[in-house]
C-alpha positions as protocol buffer text, in pm:
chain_id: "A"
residue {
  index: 1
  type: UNK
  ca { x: 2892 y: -622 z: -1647 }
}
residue {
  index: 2
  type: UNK
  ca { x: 3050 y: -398 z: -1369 }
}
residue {
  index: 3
  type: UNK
  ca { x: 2997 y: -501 z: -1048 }
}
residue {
  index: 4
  type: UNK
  ca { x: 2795 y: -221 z: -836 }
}
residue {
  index: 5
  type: UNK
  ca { x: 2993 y: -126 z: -445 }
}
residue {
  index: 6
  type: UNK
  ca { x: 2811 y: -118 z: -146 }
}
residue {
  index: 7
  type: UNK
  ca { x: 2756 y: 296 z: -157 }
}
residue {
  index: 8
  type: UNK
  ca { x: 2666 y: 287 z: -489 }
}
residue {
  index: 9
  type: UNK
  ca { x: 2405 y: -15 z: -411 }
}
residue {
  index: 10
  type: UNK
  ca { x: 2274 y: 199 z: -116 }
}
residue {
  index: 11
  type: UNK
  ca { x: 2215 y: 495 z: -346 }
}
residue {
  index: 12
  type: UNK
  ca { x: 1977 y: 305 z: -582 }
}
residue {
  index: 13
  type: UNK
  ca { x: 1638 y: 406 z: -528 }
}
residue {
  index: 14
  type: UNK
  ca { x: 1324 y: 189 z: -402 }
}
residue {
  index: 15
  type: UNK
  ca { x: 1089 y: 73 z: -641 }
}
residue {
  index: 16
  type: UNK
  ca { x: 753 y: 145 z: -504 }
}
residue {
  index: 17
  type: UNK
  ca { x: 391 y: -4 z: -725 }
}
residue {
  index: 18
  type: UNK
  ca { x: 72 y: -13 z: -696 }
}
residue {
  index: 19
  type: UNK
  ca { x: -284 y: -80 z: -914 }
}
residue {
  index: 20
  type: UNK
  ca { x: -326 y: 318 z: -929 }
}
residue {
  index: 21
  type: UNK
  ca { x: -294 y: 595 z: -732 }
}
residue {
  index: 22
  type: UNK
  ca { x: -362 y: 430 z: -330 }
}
residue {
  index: 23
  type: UNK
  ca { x: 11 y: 349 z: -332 }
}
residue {
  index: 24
  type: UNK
  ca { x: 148 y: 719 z: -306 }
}
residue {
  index: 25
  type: UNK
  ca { x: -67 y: 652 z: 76 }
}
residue {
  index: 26
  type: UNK
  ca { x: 283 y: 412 z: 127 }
}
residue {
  index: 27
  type: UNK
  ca { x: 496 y: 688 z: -63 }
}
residue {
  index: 28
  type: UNK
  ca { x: 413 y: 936 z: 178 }
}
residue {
  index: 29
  type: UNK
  ca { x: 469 y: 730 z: 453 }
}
residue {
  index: 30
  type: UNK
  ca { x: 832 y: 643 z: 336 }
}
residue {
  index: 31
  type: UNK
  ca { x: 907 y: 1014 z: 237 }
}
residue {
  index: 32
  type: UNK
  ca { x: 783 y: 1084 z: 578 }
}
residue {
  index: 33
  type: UNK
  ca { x: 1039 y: 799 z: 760 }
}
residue {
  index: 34
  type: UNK
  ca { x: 1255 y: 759 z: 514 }
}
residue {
  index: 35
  type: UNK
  ca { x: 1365 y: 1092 z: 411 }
}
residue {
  index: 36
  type: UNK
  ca { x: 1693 y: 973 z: 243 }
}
residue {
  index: 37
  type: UNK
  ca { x: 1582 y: 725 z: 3 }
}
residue {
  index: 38
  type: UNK
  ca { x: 1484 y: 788 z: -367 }
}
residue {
  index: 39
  type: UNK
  ca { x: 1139 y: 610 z: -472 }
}
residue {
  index: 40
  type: UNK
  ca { x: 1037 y: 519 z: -853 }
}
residue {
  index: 41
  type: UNK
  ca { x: 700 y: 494 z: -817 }
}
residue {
  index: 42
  type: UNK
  ca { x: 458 y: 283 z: -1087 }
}
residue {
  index: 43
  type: UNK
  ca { x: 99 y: 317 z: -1080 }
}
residue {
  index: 44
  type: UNK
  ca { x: -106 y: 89 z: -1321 }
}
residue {
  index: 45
  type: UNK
  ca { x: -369 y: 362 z: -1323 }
}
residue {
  index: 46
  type: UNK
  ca { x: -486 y: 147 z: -1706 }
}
residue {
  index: 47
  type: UNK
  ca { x: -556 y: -161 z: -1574 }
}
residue {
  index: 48
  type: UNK
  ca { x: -670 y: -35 z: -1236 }
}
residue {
  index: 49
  type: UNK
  ca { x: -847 y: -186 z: -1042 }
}
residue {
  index: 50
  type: UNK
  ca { x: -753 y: -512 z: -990 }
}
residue {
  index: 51
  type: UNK
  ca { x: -945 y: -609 z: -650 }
}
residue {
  index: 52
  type: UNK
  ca { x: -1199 y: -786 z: -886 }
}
residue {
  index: 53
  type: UNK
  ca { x: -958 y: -918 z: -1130 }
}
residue {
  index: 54
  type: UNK
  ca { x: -820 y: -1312 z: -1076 }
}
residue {
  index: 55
  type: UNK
  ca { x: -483 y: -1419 z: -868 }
}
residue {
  index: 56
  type: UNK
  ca { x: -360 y: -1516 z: -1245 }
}
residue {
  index: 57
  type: UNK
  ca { x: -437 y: -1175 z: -1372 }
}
residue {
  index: 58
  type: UNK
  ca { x: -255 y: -982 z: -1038 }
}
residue {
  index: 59
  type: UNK
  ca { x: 36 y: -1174 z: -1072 }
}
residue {
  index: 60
  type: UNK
  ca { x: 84 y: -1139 z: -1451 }
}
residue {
  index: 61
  type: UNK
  ca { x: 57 y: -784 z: -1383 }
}
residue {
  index: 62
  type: UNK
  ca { x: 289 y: -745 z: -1078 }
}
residue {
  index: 63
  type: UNK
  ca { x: 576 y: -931 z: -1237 }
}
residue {
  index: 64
  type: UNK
  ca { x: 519 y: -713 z: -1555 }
}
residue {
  index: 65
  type: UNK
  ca { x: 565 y: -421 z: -1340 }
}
residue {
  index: 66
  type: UNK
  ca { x: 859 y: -563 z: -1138 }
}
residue {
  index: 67
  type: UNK
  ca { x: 1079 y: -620 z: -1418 }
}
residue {
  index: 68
  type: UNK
  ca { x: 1027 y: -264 z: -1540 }
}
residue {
  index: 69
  type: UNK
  ca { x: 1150 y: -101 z: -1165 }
}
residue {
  index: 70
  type: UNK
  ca { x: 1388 y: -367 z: -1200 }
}
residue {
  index: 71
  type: UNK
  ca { x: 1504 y: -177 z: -1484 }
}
residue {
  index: 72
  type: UNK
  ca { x: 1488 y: 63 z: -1338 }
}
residue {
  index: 73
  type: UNK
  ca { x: 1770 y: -6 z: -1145 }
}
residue {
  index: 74
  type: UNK
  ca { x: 1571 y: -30 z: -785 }
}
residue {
  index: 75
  type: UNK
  ca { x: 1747 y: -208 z: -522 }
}
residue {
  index: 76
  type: UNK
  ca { x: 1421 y: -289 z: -319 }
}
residue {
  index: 77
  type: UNK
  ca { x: 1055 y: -345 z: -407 }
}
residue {
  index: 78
  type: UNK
  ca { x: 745 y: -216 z: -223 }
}
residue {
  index: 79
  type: UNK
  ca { x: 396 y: -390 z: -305 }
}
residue {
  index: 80
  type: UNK
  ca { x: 226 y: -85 z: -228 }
}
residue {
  index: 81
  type: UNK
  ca { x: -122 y: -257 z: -320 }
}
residue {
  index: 82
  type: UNK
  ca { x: -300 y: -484 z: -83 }
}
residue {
  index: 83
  type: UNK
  ca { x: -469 y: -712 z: -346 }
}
residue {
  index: 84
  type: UNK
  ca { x: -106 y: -764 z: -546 }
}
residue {
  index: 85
  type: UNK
  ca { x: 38 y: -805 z: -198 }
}
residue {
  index: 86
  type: UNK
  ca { x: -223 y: -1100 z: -121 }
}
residue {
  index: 87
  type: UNK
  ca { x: -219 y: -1278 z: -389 }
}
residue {
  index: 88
  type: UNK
  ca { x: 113 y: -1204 z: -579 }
}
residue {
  index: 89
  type: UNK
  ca { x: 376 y: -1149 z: -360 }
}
residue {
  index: 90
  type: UNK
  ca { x: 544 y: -1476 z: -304 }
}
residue {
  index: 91
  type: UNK
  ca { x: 590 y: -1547 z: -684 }
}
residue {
  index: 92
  type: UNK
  ca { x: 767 y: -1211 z: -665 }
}
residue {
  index: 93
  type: UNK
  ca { x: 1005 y: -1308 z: -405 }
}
residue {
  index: 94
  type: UNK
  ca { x: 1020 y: -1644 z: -569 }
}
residue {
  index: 95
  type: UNK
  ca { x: 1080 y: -1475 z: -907 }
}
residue {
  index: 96
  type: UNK
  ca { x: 1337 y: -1173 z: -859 }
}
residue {
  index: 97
  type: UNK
  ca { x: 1670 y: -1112 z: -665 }
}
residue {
  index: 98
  type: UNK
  ca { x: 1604 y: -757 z: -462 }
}
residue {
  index: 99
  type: UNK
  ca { x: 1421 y: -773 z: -134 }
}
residue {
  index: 100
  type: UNK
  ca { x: 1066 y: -772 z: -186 }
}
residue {
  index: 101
  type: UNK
  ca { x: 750 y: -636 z: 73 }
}
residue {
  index: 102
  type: UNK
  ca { x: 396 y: -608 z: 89 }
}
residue {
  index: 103
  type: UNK
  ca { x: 154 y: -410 z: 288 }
}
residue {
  index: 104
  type: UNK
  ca { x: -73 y: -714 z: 441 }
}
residue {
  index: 105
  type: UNK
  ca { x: 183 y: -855 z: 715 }
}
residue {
  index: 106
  type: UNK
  ca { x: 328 y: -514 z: 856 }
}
residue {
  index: 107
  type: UNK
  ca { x: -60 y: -436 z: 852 }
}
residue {
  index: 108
  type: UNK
  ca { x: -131 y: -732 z: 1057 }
}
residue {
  index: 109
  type: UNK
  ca { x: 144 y: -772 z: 1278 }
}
residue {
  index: 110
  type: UNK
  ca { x: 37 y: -386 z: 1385 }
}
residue {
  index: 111
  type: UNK
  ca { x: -342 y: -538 z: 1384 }
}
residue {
  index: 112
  type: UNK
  ca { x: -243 y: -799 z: 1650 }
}
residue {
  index: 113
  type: UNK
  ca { x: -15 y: -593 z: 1874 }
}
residue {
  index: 114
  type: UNK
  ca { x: -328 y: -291 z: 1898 }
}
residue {
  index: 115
  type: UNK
  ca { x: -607 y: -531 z: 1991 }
}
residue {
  index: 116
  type: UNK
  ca { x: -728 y: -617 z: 2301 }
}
residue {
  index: 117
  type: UNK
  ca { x: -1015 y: -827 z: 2294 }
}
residue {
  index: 118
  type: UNK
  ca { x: -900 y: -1027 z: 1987 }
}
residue {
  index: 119
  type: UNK
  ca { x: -1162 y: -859 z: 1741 }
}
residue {
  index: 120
  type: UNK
  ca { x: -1056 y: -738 z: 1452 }
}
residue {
  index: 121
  type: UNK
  ca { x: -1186 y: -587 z: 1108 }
}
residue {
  index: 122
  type: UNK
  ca { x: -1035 y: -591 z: 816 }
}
residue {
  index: 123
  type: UNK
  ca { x: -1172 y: -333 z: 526 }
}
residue {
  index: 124
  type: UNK
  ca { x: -1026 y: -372 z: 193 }
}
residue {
  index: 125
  type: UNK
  ca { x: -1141 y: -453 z: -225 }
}
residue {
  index: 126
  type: UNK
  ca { x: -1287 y: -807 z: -268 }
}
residue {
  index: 127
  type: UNK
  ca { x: -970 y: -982 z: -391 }
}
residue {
  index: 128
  type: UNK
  ca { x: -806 y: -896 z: -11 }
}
residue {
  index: 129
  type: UNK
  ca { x: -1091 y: -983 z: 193 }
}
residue {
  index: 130
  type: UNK
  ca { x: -1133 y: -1317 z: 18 }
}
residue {
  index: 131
  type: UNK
  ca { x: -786 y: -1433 z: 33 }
}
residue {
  index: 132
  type: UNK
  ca { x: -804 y: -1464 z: 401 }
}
residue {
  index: 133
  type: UNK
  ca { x: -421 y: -1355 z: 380 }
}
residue {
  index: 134
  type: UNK
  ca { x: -456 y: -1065 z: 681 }
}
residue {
  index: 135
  type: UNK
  ca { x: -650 y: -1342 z: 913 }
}
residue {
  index: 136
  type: UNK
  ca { x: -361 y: -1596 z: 856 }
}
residue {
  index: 137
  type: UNK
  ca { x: -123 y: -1366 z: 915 }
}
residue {
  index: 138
  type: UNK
  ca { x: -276 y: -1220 z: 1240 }
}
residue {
  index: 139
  type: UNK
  ca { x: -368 y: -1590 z: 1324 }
}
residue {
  index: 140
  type: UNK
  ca { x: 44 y: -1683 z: 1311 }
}
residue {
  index: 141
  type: UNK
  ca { x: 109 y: -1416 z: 1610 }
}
residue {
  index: 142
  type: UNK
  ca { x: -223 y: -1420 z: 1809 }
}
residue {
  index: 143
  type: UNK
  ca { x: -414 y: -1781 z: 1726 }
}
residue {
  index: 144
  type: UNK
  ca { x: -698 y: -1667 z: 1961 }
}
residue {
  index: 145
  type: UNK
  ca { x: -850 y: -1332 z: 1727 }
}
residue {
  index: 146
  type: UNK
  ca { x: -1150 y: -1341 z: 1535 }
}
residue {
  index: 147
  type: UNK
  ca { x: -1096 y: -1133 z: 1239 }
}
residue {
  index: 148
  type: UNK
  ca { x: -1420 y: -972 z: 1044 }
}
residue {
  index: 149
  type: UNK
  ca { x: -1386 y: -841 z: 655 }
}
residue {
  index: 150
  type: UNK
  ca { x: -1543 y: -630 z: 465 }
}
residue {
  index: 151
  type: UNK
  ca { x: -1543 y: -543 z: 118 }
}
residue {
  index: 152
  type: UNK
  ca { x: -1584 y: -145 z: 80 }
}
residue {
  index: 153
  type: UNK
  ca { x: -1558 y: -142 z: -329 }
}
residue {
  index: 154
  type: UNK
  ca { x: -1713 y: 255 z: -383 }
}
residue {
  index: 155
  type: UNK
  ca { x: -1411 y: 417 z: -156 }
}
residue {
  index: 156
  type: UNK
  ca { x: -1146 y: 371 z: -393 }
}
residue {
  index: 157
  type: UNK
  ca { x: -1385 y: 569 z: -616 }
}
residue {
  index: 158
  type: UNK
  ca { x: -1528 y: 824 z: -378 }
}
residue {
  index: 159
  type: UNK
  ca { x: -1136 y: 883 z: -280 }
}
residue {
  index: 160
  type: UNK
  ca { x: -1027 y: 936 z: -655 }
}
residue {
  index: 161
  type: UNK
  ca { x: -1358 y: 1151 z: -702 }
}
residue {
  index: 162
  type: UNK
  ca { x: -1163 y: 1371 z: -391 }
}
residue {
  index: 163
  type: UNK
  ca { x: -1506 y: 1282 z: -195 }
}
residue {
  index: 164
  type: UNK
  ca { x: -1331 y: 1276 z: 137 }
}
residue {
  index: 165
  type: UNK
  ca { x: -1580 y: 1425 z: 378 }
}
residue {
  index: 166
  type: UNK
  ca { x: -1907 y: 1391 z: 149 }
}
residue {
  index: 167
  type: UNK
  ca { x: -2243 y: 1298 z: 246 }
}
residue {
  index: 168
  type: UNK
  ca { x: -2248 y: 988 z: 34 }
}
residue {
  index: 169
  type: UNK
  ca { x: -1880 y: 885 z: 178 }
}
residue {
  index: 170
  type: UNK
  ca { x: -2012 y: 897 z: 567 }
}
residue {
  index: 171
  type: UNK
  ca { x: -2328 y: 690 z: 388 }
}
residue {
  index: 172
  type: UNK
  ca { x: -2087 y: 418 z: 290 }
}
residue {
  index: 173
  type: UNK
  ca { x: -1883 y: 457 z: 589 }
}
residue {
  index: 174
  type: UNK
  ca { x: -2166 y: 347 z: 833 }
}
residue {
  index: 175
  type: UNK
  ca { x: -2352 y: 108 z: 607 }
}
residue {
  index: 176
  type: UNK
  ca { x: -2022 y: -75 z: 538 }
}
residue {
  index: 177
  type: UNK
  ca { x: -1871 y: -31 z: 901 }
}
residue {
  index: 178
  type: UNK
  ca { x: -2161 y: 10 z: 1171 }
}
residue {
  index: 179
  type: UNK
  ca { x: -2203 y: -378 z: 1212 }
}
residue {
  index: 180
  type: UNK
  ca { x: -1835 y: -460 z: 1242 }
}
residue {
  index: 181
  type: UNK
  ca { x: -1932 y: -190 z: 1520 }
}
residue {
  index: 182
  type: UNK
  ca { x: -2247 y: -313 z: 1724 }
}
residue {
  index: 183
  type: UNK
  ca { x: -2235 y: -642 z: 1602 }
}
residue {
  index: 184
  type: UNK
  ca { x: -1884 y: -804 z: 1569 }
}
residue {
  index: 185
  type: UNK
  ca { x: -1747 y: -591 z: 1861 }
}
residue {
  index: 186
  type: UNK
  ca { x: -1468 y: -501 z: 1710 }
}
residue {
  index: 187
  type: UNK
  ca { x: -1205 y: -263 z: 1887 }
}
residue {
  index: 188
  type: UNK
  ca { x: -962 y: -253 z: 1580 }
}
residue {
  index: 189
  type: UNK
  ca { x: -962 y: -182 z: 1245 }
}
residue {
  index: 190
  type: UNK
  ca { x: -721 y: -224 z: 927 }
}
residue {
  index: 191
  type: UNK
  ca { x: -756 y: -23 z: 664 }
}
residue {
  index: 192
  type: UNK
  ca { x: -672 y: -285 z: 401 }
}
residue {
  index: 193
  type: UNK
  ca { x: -646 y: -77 z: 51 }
}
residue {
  index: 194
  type: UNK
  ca { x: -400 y: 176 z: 20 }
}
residue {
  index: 195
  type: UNK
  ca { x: -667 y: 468 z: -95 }
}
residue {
  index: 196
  type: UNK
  ca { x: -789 y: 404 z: 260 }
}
residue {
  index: 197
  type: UNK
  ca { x: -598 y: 587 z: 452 }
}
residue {
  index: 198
  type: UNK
  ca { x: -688 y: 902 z: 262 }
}
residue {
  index: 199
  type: UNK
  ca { x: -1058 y: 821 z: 479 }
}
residue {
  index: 200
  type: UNK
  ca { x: -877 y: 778 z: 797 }
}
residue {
  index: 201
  type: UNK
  ca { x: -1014 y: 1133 z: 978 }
}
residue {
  index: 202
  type: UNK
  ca { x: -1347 y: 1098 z: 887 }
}
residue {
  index: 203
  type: UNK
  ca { x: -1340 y: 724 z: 952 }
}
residue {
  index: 204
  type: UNK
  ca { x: -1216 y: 745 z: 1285 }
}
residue {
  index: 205
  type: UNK
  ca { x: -1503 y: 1032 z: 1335 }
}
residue {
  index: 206
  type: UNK
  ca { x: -1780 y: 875 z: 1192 }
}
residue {
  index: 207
  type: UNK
  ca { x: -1682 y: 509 z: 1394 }
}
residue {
  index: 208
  type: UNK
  ca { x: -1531 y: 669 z: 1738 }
}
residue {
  index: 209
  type: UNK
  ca { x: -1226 y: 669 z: 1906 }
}
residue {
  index: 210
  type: UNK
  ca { x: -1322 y: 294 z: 2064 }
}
residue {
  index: 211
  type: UNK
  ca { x: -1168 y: 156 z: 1779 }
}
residue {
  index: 212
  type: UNK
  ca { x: -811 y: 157 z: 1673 }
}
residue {
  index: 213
  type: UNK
  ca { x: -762 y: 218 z: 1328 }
}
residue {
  index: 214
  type: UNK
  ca { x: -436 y: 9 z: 1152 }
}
residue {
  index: 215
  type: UNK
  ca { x: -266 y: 215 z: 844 }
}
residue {
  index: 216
  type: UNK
  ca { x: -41 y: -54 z: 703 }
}
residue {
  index: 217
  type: UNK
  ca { x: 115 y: 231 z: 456 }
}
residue {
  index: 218
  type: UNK
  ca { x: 282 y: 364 z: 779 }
}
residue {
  index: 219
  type: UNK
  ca { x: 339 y: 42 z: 921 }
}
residue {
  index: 220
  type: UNK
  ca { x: 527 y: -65 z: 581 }
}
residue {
  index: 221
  type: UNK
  ca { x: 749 y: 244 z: 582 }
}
residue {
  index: 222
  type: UNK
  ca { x: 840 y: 99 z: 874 }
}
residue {
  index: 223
  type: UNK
  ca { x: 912 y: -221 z: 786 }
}
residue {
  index: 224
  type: UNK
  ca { x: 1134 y: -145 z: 481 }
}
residue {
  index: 225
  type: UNK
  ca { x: 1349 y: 103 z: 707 }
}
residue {
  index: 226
  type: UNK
  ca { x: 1416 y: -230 z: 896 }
}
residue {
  index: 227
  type: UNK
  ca { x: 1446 y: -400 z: 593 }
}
residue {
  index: 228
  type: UNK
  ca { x: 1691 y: -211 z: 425 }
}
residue {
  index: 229
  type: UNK
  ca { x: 1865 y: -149 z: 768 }
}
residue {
  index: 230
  type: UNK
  ca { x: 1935 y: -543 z: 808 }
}
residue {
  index: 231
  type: UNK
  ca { x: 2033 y: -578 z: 460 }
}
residue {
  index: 232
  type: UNK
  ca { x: 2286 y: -278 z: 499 }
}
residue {
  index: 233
  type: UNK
  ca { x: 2070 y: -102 z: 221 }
}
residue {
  index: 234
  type: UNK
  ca { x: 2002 y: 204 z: 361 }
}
residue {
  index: 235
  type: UNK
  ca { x: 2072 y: 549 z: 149 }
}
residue {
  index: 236
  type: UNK
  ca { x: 2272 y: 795 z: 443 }
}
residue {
  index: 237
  type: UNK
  ca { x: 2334 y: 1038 z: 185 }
}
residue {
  index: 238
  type: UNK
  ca { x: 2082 y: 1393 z: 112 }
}
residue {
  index: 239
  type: UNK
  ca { x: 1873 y: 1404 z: -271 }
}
residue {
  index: 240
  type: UNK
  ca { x: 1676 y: 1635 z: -431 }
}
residue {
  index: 241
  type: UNK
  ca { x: 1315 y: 1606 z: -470 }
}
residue {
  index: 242
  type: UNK
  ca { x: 1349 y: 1600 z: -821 }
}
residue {
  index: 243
  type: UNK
  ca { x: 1536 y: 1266 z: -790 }
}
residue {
  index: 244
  type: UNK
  ca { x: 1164 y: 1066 z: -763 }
}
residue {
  index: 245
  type: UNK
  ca { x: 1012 y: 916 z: -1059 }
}
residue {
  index: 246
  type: UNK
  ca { x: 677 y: 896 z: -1089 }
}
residue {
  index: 247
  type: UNK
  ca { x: 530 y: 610 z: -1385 }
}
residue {
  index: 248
  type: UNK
  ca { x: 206 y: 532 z: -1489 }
}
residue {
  index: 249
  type: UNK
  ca { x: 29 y: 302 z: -1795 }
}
residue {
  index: 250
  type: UNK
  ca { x: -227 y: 605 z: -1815 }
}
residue {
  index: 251
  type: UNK
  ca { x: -367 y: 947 z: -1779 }
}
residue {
  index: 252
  type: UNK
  ca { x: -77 y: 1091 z: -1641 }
}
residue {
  index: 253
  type: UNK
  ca { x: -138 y: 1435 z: -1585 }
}
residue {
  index: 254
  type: UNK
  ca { x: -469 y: 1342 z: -1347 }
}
residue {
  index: 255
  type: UNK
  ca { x: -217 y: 1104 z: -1186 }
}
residue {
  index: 256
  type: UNK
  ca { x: -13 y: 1435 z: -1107 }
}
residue {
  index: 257
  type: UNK
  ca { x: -228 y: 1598 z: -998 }
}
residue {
  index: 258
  type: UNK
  ca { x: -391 y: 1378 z: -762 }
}
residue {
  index: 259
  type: UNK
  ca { x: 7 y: 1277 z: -659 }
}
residue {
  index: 260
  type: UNK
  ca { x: 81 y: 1614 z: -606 }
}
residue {
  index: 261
  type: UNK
  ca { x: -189 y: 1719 z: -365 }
}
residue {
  index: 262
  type: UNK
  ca { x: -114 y: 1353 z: -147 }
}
residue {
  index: 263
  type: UNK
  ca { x: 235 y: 1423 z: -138 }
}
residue {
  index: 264
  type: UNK
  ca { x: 225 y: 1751 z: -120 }
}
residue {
  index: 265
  type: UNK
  ca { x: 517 y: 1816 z: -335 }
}
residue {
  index: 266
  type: UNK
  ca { x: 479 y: 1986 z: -668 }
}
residue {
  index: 267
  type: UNK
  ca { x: 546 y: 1711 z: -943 }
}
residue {
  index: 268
  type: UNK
  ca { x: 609 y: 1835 z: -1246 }
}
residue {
  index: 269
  type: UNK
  ca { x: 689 y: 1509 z: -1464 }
}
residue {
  index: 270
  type: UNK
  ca { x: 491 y: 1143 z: -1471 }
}
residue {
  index: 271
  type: UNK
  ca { x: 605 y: 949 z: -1745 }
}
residue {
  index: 272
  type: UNK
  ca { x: 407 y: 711 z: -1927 }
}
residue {
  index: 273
  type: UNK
  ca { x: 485 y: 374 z: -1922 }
}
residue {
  index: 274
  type: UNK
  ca { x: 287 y: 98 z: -2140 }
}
residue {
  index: 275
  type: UNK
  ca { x: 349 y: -238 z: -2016 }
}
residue {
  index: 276
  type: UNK
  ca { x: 356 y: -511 z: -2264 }
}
C-alpha cells in the first residue's frame, strides 16, 4: 500500500455526517472558517431521525457511516449530529484511526465561557437531553452551573417543512422556551440539534436579547480548525466548489435542494449511498 506524504494527507478532505440534513448547519460553518478544506458530507436522511432511536441503534449507525467517509479517503471526521455525538462518539474514537469530533463539547465549553449567572438551557431531540452529556461537560469547566433541557422534537420538522418564521414555529418557540425564561432564569442558551440554528433569528426575537444563544455548528468549525492545526492537517492550498461531495441513504434531490438554499451554493450532484 503506498504510503500517503504530509501534502498529500493535508489535501484529503473532511468527512462531515449527520442523521439528515441539520449537519450542513456545521458545513456552513466550516465553509465559512475553513475556506480551504474539502468536505464529503453524509446525511442519513433514511433512517433519520435518530433522537428517539436507542444508544445501540446510533452507534450501529455512526460506525456504518464512518467506515464509508473512511472510504472515502477523509482524513478527519465531524459528528455533525448532536444525538450521534452524545451517545456514539467515543466508540468512534475508540474504533477508527483519523481524528474524530462532535458538536456537544465545543457547544459547551462556549456554553460555560458566555454565562454569567451559571444558568443554562440546553434545547435539543430527546436522545441529547437525556444523556446529560452537555451538563457533564459544562459541569468539568464550571462545577457551579445549573443546566435546564428541553426536548423541542417538532423543530427539526417545522425546519425541514422551511417553517422558519411561521405562526406555529413562534407557538413552539414560547411553549417550549418561555419557562426556561421566567422560571429557570436562564441567561444562556444552546441550541443542541444541528437544524437549530436555522431558528436562531427568530429565536433570539421571540426570547430577547437577555439571553445568549450557543451555536455549537460555529463553535465546531472552530474546533476542527484547531484540530487539524495541532495535528499539522490543515489544507493551505485553493479548490473548487465542485470538489464537495454531498451523500445521502435517501431522497436526494429534496436533500439538494434543501442543501443548496443552506449553503447557498448551487449543488448539482448528491449521490445516493445505501448503507448496509
Amino acid at each position: 500500500m503506498e504510503m500517503k506524504n504530509s501534502e498529500d494527507i493535508r489535501n484529503l478532505p473532511v468527512g462531515v455526517f449527520d442523521s439528515g440534513v441539520g449537519g450542513l448547519t456545521v458545513a456552513r460553518e466550516i465553509f465559512r472558517n475553513l475556506p480551504n478544506e474539502k468536505i464529503i458530507y453524509f446525511g442519513d436522511t433514511a433512517r433519520v431521525p435518530y433522537g428517539n432511536k436507542t444508544k445501540e441503534t446510533i452507534i450501529r449507525y455512526s460506525k456504518q457511516i464512518a467506515n464509508f467517509l473512511l472510504s472515502q479517503g477523509v482524513k478527519a471526521i465531524v459528528v455533525a449530529c448532536n444525538t450521534a455525538s452524545a451517545l456514539a462518539l467515543n466508540e468512534l474514537k475508540d474504533s477508527i484511526d483519523v481524528p474524530v469530533i462532535g458538536v456537544v463539547e465545543p457547544g459547551a465549553r462556549a456554553a460555560a465561557a458566555a454565562t454569567k449567572n451559571g444558568r443554562i438551557g440546553v434545547i435539543g431531540t430527546e436522545g441529547t437531553i437525556s444523556s446529560g452529556l452537555y451538563s457533564e461537560f459544562i459541569r468539568k469547566i464550571r462545577p457551579d452551573c445549573q443546566i435546564f433541557g428541553q426536548p423541542c422534537p417538532l423543530f427539526v420538522s417545522l425546519v425541514e417543512e422551511g417553517m422558519i418564521d411561521d405562526e406555529v414555529t413562534i407557538t413552539m418557540i414560547h411553549r417550549y422556551l418561555d419557562h426556561m425564561i421566567e422560571n429557570d432564569d436562564i441567561d444562556t442558551l444552546i441550541l443542541g440539534c444541528t437544524h437549530y440554528p436555522l431558528l436562531r433569528t427568530v429565536i433570539a426575537r421571540e426570547i430577547g436579547d437577555a439571553v445568549t444563544l450557543v451555536n455549537p455548528a460555529y463553535e465546531t468549525a472552530n474546533a476542527l480548525k484547531a484540530l487539524l492545526e495541532h495535528k499539522d492537517l490543515s489544507n493551505d492550498t485553493s479548490f473548487d466548489l465542485s470538489d464537495h461531495s454531498f451523500f445521502v441513504s435517501d431522497g436526494a434531490l429534496k436533500f439538494q435542494q434543501f442543501a443548496s438554499s443552506v449553503l447557498e451554493l448551487d449543488i448539482q450532484n448528491t449521490k445516493l449511498k445505501i448503507l448496509e
